[in-house]
C-alpha positions in Angstrom: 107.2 93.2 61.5 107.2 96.5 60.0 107.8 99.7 62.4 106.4 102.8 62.5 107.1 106.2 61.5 107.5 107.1 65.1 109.1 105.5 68.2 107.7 107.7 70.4 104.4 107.3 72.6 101.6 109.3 72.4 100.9 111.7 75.2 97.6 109.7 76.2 96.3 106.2 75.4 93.3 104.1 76.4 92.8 100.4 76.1 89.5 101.2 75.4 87.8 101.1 72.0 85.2 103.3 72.6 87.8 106.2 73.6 89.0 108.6 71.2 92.3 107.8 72.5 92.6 104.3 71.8 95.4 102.9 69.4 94.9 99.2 68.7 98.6 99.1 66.6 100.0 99.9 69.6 98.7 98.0 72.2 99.9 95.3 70.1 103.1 96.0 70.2 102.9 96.7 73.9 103.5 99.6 76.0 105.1 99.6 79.4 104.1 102.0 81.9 106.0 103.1 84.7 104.3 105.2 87.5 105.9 106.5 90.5 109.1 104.4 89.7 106.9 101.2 89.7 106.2 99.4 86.7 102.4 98.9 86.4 100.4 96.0 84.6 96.7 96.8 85.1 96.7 100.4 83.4 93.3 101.2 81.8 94.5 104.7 80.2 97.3 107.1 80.9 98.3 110.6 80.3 102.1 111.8 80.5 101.6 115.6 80.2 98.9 115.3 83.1 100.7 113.1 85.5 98.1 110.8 86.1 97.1 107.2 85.3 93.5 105.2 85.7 94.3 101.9 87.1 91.9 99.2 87.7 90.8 98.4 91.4 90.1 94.9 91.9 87.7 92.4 89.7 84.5 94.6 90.1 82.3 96.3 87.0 80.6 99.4 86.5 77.1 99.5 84.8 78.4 98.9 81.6 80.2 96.0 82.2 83.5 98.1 82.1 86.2 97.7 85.1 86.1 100.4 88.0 89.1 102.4 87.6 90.5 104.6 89.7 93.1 108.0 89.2 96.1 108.2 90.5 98.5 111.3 90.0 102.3 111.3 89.9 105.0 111.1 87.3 104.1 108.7 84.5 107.0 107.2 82.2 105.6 104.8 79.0 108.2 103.0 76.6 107.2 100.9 73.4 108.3 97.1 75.3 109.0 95.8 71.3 
């Protein structure tokens, strides 16, 4: 496995790839997210210098066949789990 220039994590990152902040090399390599000093599994997108995360809320979809998410604020830690 080769590493990357950088360790570090971006500022904000979406699983999604239709958003401009989505990084598919990285999501492969797996990012933990910690949020309000509980790790979190069901992140959709995060932003550190915001404080906020958009989790998913239960099994339902929006229109477009996406997950409802809902945005929480507080502190927002995210590691590289590799």
């Amino acid at each position: 496995m080769t590493d990357t220039p950088s360790q570090t994590v971006p500022d904000r990152l979406s699983v999604h790839p239709s958003s401009p902040f989505y990084n598919e090399e990285l999501l492969e390599r797996g990012i933990g997210i910690r949020f309000k000093g509980v790790e979190k599994t069901n992140v959709e997108e995060y932003c550190i210098s915001e404080g906020w995360v958009r989790v998913a809320v239960g099994k339902t979809l929006d229109r477009r066949g996406n997950p409802m998410t809902m945005k929480l604020s507080g502190p927002v830690e995210a590691w590289i789990k590799d």
